[in-house]
C-alpha positions in Angstrom: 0.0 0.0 0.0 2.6 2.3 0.8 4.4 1.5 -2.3 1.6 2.1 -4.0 1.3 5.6 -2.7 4.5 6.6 -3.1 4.4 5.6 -6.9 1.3 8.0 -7.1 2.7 10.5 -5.6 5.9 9.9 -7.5 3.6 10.2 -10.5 2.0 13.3 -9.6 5.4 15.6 -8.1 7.3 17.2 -10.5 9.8 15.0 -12.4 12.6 17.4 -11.6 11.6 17.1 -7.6 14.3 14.9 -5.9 11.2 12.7 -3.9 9.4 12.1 -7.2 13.5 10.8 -8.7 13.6 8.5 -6.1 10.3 6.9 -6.3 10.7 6.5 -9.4 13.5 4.4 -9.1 12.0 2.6 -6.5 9.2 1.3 -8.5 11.5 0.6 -11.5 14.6 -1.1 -10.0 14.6 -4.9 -9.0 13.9 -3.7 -5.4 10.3 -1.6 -6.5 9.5 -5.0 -8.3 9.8 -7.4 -5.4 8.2 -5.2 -2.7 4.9 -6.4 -3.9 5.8 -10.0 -4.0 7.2 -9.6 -0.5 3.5 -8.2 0.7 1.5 -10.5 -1.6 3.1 -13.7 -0.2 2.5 -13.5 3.8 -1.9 -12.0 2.6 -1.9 -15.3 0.9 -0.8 -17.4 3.3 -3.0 -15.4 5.9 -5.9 -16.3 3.7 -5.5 -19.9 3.3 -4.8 -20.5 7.2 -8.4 -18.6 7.6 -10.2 -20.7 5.1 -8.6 -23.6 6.8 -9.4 -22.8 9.8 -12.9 -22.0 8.5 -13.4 -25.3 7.8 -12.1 -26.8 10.7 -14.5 -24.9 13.1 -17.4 -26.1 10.5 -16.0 -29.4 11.3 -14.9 -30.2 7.9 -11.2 -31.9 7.3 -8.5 -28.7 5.7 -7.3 -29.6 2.5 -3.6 -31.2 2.0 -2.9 -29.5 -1.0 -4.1 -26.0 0.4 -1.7 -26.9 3.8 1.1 -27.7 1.1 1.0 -24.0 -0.2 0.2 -22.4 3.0 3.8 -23.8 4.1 5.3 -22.5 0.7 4.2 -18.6 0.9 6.0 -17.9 3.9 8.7 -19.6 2.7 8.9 -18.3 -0.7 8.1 -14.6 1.2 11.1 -15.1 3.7 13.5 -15.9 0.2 12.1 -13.0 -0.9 13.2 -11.0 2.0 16.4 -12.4 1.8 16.6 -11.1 -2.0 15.4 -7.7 -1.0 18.3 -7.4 1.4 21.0 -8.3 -0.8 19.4 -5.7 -3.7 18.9 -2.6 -1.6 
């Protein structure tokens, strides 16, 4: 979200204004690209362990497959920490 602002407001500043340069960069660099990834990952994960736990207070059995990826997101989101460090 707060990417997503600053690219706005990047948009919307002058382009010869040293906070619109920067954002700019931001959003274009290899950083910018995997700052959504890094806050996509952990709301998906979030909102498989609900439906799973949805359907374990309806009684109903989660889903393997669903527990399979649920372990994955958090894992691919902490690799993609790791990457953001190493590109800033």
């Amino acid at each position: 979200m707060a990417a997503a602002l600053l690219w706005v407001g990047g948009l919307r500043a002058d382009r010869r204004d040293r906070s619109a340069r920067v954002t700019v960069g931001v959003v274009t660099t290899a950083y910018g690209g995997l700052v959504p990834a890094k806050t996509v990952l952990p709301a998906g994960a979030a909102a498989l362990g609900g439906a799973a736990r949805a359907r374990l207070r309806a009684g109903r059995v989660p889903v393997l497959g669903r527990a399979t990826v649920e372990v994955l997101l958090p894992a691919a989101a902490t690799g993609t920490a790791a990457t953001l460090t190493h590109t800033a």
